[in-house]
C-alpha positions as CSV (number, residue, x, y, z in Angstrom):
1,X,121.8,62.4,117.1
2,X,121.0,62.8,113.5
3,X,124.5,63.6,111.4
4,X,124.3,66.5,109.2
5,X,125.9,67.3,105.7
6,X,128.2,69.6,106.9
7,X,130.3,67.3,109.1
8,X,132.7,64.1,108.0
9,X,132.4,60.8,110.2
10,X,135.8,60.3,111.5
11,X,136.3,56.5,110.2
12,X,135.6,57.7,106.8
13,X,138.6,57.2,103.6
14,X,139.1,58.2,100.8
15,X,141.3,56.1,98.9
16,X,142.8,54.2,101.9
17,X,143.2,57.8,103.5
18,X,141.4,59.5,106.2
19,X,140.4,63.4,105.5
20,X,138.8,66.4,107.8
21,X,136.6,68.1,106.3
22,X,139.0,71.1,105.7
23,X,141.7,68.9,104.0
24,X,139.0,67.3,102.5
25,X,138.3,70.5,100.5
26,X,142.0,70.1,99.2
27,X,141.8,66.8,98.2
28,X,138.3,68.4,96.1
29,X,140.8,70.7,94.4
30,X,143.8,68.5,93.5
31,X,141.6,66.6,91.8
32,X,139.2,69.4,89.9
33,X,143.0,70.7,88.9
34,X,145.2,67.2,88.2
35,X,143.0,64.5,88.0
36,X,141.9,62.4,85.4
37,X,137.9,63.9,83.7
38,X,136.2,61.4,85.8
39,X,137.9,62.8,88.8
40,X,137.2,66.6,87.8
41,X,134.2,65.4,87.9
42,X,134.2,64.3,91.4
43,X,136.0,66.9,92.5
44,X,133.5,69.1,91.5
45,X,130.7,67.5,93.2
46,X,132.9,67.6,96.7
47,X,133.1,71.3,96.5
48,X,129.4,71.7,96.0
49,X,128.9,69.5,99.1
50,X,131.8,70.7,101.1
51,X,130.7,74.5,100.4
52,X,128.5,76.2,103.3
53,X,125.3,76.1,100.9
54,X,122.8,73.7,102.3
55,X,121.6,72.0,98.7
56,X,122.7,71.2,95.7
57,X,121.7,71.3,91.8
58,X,121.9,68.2,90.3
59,X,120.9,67.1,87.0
60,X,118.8,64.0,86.3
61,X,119.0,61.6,83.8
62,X,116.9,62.2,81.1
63,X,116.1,58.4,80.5
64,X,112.4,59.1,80.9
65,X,112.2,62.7,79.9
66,X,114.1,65.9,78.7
67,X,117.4,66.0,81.2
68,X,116.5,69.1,84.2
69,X,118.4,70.5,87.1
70,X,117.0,70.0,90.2
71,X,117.0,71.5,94.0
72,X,118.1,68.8,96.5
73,X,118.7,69.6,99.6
74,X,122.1,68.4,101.7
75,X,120.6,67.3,104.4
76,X,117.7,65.1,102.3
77,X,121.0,63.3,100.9
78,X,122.2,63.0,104.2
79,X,119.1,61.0,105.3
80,X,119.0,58.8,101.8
81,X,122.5,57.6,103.1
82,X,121.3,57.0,106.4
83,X,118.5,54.9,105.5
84,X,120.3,52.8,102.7
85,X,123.4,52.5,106.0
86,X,120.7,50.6,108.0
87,X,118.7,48.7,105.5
88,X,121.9,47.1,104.3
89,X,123.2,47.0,107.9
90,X,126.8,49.4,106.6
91,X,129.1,49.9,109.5
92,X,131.5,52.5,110.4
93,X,134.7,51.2,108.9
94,X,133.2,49.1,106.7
95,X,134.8,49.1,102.8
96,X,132.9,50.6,99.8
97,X,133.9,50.9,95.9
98,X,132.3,53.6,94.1
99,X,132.5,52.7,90.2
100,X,129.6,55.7,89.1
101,X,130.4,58.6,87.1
102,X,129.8,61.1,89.8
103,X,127.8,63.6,86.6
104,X,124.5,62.2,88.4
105,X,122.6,61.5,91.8
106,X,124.0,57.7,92.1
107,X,127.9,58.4,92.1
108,X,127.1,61.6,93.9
109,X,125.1,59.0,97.0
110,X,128.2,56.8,97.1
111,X,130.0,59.5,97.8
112,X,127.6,61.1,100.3
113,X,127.1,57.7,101.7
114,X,131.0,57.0,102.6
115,X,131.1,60.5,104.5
116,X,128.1,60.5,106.5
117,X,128.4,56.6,107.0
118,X,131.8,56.4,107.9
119,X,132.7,54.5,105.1
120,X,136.5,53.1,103.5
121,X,135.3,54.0,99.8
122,X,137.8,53.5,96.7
123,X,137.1,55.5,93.6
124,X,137.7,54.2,90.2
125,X,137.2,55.2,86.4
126,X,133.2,54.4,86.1
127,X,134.0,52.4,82.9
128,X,131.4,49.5,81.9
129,X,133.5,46.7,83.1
130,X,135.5,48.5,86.7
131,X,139.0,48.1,87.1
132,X,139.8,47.3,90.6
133,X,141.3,44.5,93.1
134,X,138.8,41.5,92.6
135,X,140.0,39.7,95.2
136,X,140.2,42.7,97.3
137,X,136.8,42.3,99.9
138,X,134.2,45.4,99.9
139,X,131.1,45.4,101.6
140,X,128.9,48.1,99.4
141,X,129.0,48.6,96.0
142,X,126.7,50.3,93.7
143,X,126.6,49.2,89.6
144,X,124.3,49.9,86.7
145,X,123.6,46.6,84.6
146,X,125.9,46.9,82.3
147,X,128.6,47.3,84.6
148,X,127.1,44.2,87.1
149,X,127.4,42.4,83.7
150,X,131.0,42.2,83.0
151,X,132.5,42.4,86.8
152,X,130.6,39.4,87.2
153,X,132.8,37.4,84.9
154,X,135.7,38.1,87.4
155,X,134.1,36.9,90.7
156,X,134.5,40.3,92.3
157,X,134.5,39.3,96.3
158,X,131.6,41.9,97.2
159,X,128.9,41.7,100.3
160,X,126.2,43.6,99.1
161,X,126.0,45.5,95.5
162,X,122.9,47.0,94.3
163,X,122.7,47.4,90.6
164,X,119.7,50.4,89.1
165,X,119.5,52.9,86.5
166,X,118.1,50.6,83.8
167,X,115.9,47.3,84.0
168,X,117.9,43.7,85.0
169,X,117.9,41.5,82.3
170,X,117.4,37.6,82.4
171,X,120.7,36.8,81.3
172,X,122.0,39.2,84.2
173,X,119.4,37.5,86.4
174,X,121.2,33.9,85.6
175,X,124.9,35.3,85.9
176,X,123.5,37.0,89.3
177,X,122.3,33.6,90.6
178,X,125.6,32.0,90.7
179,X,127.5,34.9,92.4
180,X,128.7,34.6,96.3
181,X,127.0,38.4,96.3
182,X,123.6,40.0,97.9
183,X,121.9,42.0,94.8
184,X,119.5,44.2,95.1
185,X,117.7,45.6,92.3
186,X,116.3,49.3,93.1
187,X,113.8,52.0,92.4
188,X,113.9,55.3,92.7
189,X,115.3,58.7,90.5
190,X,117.1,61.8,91.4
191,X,114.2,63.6,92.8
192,X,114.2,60.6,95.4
193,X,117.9,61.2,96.3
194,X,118.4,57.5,94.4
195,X,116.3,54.6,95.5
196,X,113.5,54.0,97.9
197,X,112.7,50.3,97.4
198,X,114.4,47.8,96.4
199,X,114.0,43.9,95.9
200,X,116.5,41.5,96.5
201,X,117.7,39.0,93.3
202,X,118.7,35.2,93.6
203,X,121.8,34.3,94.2
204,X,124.4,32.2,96.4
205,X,123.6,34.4,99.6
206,X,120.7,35.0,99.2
207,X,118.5,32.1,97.2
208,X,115.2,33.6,97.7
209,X,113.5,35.6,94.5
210,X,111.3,38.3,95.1
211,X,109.2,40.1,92.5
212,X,108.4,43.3,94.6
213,X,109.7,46.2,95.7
214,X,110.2,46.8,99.7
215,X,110.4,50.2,101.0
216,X,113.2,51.7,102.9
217,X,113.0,53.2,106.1
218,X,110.6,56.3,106.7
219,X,109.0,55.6,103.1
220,X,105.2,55.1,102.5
221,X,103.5,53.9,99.1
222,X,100.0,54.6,97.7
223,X,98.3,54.9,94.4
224,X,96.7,58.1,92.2
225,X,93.6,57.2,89.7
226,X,95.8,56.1,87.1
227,X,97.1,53.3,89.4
228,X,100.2,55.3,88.9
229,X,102.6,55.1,92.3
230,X,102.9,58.0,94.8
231,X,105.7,58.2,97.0
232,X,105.8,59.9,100.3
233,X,109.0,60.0,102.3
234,X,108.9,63.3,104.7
235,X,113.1,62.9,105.4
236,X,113.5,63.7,101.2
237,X,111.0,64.9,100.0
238,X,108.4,68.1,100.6
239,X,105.0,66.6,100.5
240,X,104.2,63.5,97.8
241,X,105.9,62.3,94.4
242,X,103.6,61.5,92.2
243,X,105.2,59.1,89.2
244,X,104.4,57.9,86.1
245,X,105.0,53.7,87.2
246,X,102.2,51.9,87.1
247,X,102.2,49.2,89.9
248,X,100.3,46.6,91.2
249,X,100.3,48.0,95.5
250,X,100.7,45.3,97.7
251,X,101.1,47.6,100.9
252,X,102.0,50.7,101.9
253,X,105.4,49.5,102.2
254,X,105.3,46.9,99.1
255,X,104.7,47.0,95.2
256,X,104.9,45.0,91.8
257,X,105.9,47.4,89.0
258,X,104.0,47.1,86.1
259,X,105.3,50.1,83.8
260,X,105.2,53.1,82.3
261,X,102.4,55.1,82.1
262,X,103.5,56.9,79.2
263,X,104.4,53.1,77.6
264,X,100.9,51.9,78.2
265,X,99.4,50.2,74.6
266,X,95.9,50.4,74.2
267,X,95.1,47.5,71.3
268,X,91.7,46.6,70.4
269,X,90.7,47.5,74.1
270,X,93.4,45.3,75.5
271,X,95.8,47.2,77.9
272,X,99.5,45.7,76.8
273,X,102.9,46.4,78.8
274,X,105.5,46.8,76.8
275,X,108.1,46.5,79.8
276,X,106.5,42.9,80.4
277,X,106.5,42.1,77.1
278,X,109.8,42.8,76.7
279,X,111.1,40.7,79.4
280,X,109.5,38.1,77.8
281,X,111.6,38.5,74.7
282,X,114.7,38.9,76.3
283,X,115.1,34.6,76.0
284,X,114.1,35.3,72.1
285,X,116.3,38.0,71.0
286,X,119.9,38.9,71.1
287,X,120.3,42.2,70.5
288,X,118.9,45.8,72.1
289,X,115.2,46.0,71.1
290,X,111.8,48.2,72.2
291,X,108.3,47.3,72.0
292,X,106.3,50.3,71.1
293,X,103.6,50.7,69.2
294,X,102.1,53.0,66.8
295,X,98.6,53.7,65.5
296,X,96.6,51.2,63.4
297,X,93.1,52.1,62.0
298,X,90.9,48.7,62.9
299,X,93.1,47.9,66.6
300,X,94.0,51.6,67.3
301,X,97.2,50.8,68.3
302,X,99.3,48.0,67.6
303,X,102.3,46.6,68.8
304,X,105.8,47.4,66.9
305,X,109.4,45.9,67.8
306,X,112.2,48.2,67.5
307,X,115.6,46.4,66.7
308,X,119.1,47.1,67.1
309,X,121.6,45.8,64.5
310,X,119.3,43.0,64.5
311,X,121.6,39.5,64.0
312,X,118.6,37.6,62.6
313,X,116.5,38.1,59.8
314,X,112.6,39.3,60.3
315,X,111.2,35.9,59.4
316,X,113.3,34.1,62.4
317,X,112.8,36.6,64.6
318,X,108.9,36.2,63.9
319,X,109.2,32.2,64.0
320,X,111.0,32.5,67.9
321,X,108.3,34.9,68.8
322,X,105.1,32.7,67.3
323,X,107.1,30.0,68.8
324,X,107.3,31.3,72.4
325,X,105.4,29.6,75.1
326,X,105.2,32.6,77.3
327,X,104.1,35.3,74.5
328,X,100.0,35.0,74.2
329,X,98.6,36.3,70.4
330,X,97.9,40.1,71.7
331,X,101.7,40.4,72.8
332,X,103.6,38.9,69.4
333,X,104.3,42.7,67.6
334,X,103.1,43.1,64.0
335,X,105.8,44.9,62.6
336,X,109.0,45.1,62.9
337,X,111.9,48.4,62.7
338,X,115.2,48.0,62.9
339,X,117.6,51.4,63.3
340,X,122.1,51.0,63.9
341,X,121.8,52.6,66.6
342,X,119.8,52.9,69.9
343,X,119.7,56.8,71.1
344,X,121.4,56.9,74.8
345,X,121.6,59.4,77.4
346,X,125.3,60.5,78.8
347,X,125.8,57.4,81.2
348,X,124.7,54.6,79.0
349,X,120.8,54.6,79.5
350,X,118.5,53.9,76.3
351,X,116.3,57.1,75.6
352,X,113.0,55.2,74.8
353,X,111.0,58.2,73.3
354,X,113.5,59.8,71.3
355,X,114.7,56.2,69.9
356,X,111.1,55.4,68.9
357,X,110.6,59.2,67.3
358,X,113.7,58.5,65.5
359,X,112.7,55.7,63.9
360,X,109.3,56.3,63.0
361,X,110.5,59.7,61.0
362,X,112.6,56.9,58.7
């Protein structure tokens, strides 16, 4: 039988504590009244979810457009949990850390995930590098990149951790590679209750390297005319999502992702990514940057590189590109802006669009 949101599995913790779902509701107010923000925070949240309604509002991002409350329902959270439970193969009992600010749908999942799963979840501060018992084994484990980043450094003694909200880097890639971890990278937003593919990353456990994203149960792929991925998945969503991420479809169950649609540079009549582009400079450049472009009277558009607190001049940053092996003529940019600061939604994420506007108006 199919658990629904408005029951607690009776191996779940919270804390190292087990909770019905009336006390549950106290625990939810102890910490809206004496916790610490981030645990207002969650406490919030457990109200909403513990309350008789059967959806919630939740906010998204904004990383790819103006930040907008949503209608989710409970029991379309319910089945995201169950569906990321047997992908990853999560256990009654099994050990969770949640280290996501619970403001948005990924600390809210964790959460949802540890009562519906039957899960031993410990909450801490959702800091950039999580303070918590390295040594301490957990099964699950959700992390942004930055966050992936830093815990790294201390050997954290996790099964499976899957790390979203902003692209993986290559130096992230190389730290990833020599962990004992599983790491998934995954894809997917707040309107698809968090991820819907994902595509595991090299490491110790798992040394195979895949470049596309596999769907999750009861998920089903296609494209519109723009190339531009459409997501169907009946158990969370009403009808089709149709996206703005170009991809290269392998199956209905299987795609590359190419970029953002809105991103797409048109250049002389040469289509450029910038998100490929810019994984390509991330073994040039040490700092935050953005490939963009903006208009040029003979090409149309041509590319720009936007810098933050650049730490070389122009002219080196121009030799390293011209020097780059993997960079072809059409992708080196012809100008380049530098700005102090990158402008950044509430958890951390770079606001592309508004970064770019800002800069150009300089």
């Amino acid at each position: 039988m199919t658990p629904t949101f408005d029951k607690i599995h009776n191996r779940f913790k919270f804390n190292g504590l087990h909770f019905t779902h009336e006390e549950f509701k106290e625990v939810a107010y102890s910490l809206v009244k004496e916790g610490e923000p981030y645990e207002k925070i969650t406490g919030d949240f457990l109200l909403d979810w513990l309350n008789d309604d059967d959806f919630l509002m939740v906010r998204t991002s904004g990383a790819t457009g103006t930040p907008k409350n949503i209608k989710l329902q409970k029991q379309a959270m319910v089945n995201s949990a169950i569906a990321t439970g047997n992908y990853f193969g999560l256990q009654p009992g099994d050990s969770a850390l949640d280290c996501l600010p619970s403001h948005f749908i990924a600390g809210k999942m964790m959460l949802v995930r540890a009562m519906i799963l039957g899960l031993e979840i410990d909450c801490v501060a959702p800091v950039s590098l999580p303070v918590f018992d390295y040594r301490k084994p957990y099964d699950f484990c959700a992390m942004i990149p930055l966050q992936l980043s830093k815990a790294l450094d201390h050997k954290p003694n996790i099964r499976t951790i899957i790390v979203g909200g902003a692209e993986v880097s290559k130096q992230l890639k190389s730290k990833i590679a020599k962990c004992n971890s599983r790491v998934y990278e995954t894809y997917g937003m707040t309107e698809t209750v968090t991820h819907v593919a994902v595509k595991p990353l090299k490491s110790k456990a798992d040394p195979e390297v895949s470049s596309t994203f596999k769907a999750l149960p009861n998920v089903k792929f296609s494209q519109d005319d723009r190339q531009c991925l459409v997501i169907q998945a009946t158990k969370l969503l009403k009808g089709k999502l149709v996206t703005n991420d170009i991809v290269n479809l392998i199956s209905d169950q299987e795609f590359e992702w190419l970029g953002r649609h809105d991103n797409v540079i048109n250049s002389g009549g040469i289509k450029l990514f910038p998100e490929q582009i810019e994984s390509k400079l991330q073994d040039i450049l040490n700092d935050r940057f953005i490939v963009a472009s903006e208009e040029d009277g003979t090409l149309g558009e041509k590319i720009i590189l936007i810098i933050e607190n650049p730490s070389d001049s122009e002219e080196a940053i121009y030799d390293k590109m011209k020097a780059s092996d993997d960079l072809n003529k059409h992708e080196i940019p012809k100008q380049i802006y530098t700005t102090n600061k990158f402008v950044e939604t509430i958890n951390g994420k770079i606001q592309r669009s508004k970064t770019i506007a800002s800069v150009m108006k300089k």
